[in-house]
N, C-alpha and C positions, 0 to 999 in steps of 0.2 A: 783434086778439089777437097777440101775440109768440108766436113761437114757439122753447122752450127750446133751448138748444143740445145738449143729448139729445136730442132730436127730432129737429133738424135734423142730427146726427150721423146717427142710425138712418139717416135719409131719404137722405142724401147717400151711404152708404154703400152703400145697395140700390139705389140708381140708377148708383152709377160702380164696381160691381165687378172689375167685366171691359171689357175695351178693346173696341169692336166698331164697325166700317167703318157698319153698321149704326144705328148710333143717331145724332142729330141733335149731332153734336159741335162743341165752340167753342160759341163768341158773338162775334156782330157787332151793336152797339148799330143800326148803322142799319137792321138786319133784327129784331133779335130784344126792342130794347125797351133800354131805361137799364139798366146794371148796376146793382144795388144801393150805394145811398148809405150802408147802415148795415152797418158791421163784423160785429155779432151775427147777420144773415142774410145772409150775403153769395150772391151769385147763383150759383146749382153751374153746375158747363162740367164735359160730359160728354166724355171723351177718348177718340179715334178709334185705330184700327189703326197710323195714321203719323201725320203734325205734326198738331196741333192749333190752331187760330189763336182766339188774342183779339182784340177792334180795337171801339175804342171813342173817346173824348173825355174830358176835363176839362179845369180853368181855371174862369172866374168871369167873369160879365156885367161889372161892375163891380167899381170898385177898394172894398174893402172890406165888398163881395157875397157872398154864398156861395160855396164852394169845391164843384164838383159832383166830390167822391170817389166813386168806384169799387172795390166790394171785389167778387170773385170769388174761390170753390173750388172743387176737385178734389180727387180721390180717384185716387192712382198704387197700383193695385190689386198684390195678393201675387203675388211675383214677378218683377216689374217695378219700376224704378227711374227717376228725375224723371232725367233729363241736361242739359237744358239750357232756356234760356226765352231766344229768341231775338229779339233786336228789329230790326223790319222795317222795308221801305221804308216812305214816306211821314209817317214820324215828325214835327213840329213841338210846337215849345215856345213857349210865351208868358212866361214868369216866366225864365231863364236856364238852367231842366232843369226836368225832370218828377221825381216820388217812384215811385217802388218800394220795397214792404212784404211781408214775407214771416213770415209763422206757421205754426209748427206745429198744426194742429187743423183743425175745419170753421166756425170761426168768427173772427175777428180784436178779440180783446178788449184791444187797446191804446187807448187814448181817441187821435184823431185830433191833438186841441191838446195832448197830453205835450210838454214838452221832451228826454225822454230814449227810447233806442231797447231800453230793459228789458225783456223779452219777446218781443222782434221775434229771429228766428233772425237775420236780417240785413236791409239796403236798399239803395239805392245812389241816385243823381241819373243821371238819364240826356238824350242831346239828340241831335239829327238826326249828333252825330258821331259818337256809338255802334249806328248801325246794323252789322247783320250781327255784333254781338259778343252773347255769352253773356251776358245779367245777373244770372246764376246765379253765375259767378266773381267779380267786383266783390260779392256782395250776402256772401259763404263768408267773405271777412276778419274781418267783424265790425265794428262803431263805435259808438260813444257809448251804450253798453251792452248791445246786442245780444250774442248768443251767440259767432254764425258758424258754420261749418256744413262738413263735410266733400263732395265731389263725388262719384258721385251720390246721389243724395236717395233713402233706402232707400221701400218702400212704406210710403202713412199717406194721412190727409188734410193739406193744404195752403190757405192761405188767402191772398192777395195785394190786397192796398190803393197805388189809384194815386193819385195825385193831383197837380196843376200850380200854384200860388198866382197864377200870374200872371192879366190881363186879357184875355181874350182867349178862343180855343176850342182848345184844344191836343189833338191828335191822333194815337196810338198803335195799334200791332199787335206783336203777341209770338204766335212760335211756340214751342208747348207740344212738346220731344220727349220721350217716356219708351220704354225698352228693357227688352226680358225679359232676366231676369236667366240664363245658363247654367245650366240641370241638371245636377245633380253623376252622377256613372256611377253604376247602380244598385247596392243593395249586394253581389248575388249577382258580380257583376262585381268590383268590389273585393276581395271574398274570393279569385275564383280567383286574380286579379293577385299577392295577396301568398302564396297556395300555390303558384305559380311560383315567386316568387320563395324561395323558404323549399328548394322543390327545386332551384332554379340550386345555390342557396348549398351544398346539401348533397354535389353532385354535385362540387363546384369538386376539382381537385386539390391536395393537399397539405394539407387539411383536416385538424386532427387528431380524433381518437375519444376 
């Protein structure tokens, strides 16, 4: 049975509300089982206190095989803001780069064989010489019909689709970081500041009446 992406919204939502050291955060396919292959459910990663790590596989047995995609989401809770998706050592590519896909939502409803990137906030190609860089900045431009995307990524759900075309077993890790957003001064605070200021002004010499 499918399950609607209402559902799988609610669901996602009540599992990654709050960041906590506490919950079993990330995925790693060699521990925790295959990412989902299908956009419409893609696999939640619950996000920890500090970095959060993906790492997984794609590519294809064979040349004109199946493509074993990978969709994963999260939930960058209120507050708090996405900064960055950082890509790690040990990276390898079989096809000449890897896909990154990025959606707004808890589901990735772009059909994977589109020609066009209409819907997608952004992507980019990535390969062992983009280690250590943002793929959050590359994916913000925008292309071939995607949006693109201001830095950082306010709170929502997110959804991200990998994938490699090439032959081979291509291999990835991305660090997840997101940051509380600063608290604004309370308001009682605010007001005295500006009745300060209101009595500086009044006190100023040369003032007229």
């Amino acid at each position: 049975m499918r399950i609607s992406t209402k559902t799988w919204a609610t669901a996602a939502l009540a599992a990654c509300t709050a960041l906590s050291p506490a919950l079993a955060a990330g995925w790693n396919e060699a521990v925790d089982g295959d990412l989902s292959g299908d956009g419409l459910v893609p696999s939640a990663v619950a996000l920890s206190a500090g970095p959060t790590t993906v790492t997984g596989t794609t590519g294809r047995a064979t040349a004109g095989g199946l493509i074993d995609r990978d969709y994963f989401t999260f939930v960058v809770p209120a507050g708090h803001v996405l900064d960055s998706l950082i890509l790690q050592e040990g990276v390898t590519v079989v096809g000449g780069g890897s896909f990154i896909g990025l959606m707004a939502g808890p589901a990735f409803t772009v059909p994977p064989t589109t020609g066009s990137a209409a819907g997608l906030l952004g992507w980019t190609v990535y390969s062992d010489g983009n280690v250590g860089s943002n793929l959050l900045s590359a994916m913000s431009i925008g292309a071939l019909g995607s949006s693109g995307f201001d830095l950082p990524l306010a709170a929502g759900a997110y959804s991200f689709w990998v994938q490699d075309n090439g032959v081979g077993v291509a291999t990835y890790s991305f660090e997840i970081n997101v940051s509380a957003v600063p608290e604004l001064p309370p308001a009682p605070a605010l007001l005295g500041g500006l009745a300060l200021l209101v009595a500086l002004r009044r006190q100023a010499p040369g003032r007229r009446g």
